[in-house]
C-alpha positions, 0 to 999 in steps of 0.5 A: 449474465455479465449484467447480472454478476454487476449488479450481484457485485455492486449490490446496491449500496444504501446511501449510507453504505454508499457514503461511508465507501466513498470517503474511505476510497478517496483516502491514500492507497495505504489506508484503503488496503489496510481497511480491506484487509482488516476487514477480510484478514481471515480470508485474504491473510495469505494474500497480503504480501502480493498486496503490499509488495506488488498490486500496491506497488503498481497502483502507485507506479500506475499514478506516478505515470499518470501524473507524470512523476519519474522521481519517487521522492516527488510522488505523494500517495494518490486516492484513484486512477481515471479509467484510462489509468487503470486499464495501464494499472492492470497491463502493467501488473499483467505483464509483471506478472508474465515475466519469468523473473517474477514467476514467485508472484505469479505461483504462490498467490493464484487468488491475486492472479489478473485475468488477462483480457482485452482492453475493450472488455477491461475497459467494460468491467472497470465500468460495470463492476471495479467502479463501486461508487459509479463516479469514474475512477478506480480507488484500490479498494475498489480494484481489492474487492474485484480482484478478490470477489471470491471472498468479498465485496461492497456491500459485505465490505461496508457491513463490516466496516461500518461496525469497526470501531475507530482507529484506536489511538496507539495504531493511529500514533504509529500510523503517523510517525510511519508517515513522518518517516516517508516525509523524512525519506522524500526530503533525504531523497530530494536533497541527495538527487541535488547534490548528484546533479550538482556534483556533475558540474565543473569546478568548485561547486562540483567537487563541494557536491562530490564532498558532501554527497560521500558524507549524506549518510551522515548529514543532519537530513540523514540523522532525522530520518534515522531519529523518525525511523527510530520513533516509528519502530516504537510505536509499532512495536507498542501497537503490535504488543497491543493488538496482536502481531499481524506479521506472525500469521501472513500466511499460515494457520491462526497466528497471534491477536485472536482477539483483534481478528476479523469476523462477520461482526466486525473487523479487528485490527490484524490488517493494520499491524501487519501492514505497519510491521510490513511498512517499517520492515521496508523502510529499516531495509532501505533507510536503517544505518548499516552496522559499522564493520570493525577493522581488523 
């Protein structure tokens, strides 16, 4: 029976199918999601916070061990995990999701929920039928259409797809200047880790750390991130105009861009707006400027 199901899931690519599917798994995590979802983005609308805020998250804390990366601001966003990896990736989501504290993750998106399972039989299923392309590693695409076979899987995955048209050059621009962004956020990251470093040294050059680490909201590293963040803001809101607002039907009923929706005959663009939305939301969050409060 397991064999059967393998065989049904896989569904034996043409080679066409099949190479179209490796090269879009060996681009980064993001990319990957944003192509699934915009390919299901009708079925799995509902799903795609879990996807960004947690099975995206893990996948990358997943590749981050496996590289042996503990700052953020070293790690660039990696394509596949080894096998080895990706029975970590699933026990670590697994146990995320068993803590109390993330209980939110756990109740509102029953289709995301892992099964819990040995390492044996995990190891079995990432072999048999997590592994599309059968080269031995796990993208997260592959881990996207396993984890939501209800509704999807390679073969319907690559018919889609491979019927979309090309990224159309507004979301292209704004995809970019999001990673120019990212890039902006490791090099304020890495030069503020130096100046905590330093400024625990003795002397002269500690108390210059201390001094210019209370000033790094105001640094020129600072003041490019804020321009890309700036620059990024406008070009998604260009695509989101465009396209339709993603972010405006994560979770219930139709939402804007009826005319970028996914169907049978082709996937819009929904997926890669709210993605972006999403992407821009955390950044600003995180990275924006904070309101300068008047003193009375």
């Amino acid at each position: 029976m397991a064999a059967t199901r393998s065989a049904s899931f896989v569904q034996r690519l043409e080679p066409d199918a099949m190479e179209f599917f490796t090269t879009l798994a060996k681009k980064p995590f993001s990319q990957q999601a944003v192509a699934f979802l915009n390919a299901y983005w009708l079925e799995v609308k509902s799903d795609a916070e879990f996807i960004f805020g947690c099975s995206y998250e893990m996948m990358k804390y997943a590749d981050m061990h496996a590289k042996g990366i503990s700052l953020v601001y070293k790690y660039e966003e990696g394509v596949d995990l080894d096998f080895d990896i990706g029975l970590y990736f699933f026990e670590q989501l697994c146990r995320f999701l068993d803590e109390p504290k993330n209980a939110h993750w756990r109740d509102q998106y029953p289709k995301s929920q892992p099964v819990m399972m040995t390492a044996l039989k995990r190891k079995q299923e990432l072999r048999e039928k997590v592994d599309v392309n059968f080269d031995g590693r796990i993208s997260f695409l592959e881990y996207l259409l396993y984890q939501y076979q209800a509704v999807a899987n390679p073969a319907d995955f690559c018919k889609r797809s491979m019927s979309a048209p090309d990224e159309h050059p507004e979301i292209r621009k704004a995809r970019l200047a999001l990673e120019e962004v990212s890039a902006k956020i490791r090099g304020f990251e890495e030069e503020k880790a130096k100046l905590e470093a330093e400024a625990k040294e003795p002397g002269v050059k500690g108390l210059r750390a201390t001094n210019m680490l209370a000033q790094i909201e105001s640094s020129p590293t600072k003041d490019q991130l804020n321009r890309s963040l700036i620059t990024a803001e406008a070009a998604v809101r260009i695509a989101s105009r465009k396209f339709g607002g993603g972010a405006s039907s994560t979770s219930t009923g139709t939402g804007g861009g009826s005319s970028s929706s996914s169907s049978s005959e082709g996937p819009g663009s929904d997926g890669a707006i709210w993605w972006m939305q999403r992407d821009l939301e955390e950044k600003k969050k995180r990275y924006a400027p904070k309101p300068k409060t008047s003193s009375s």
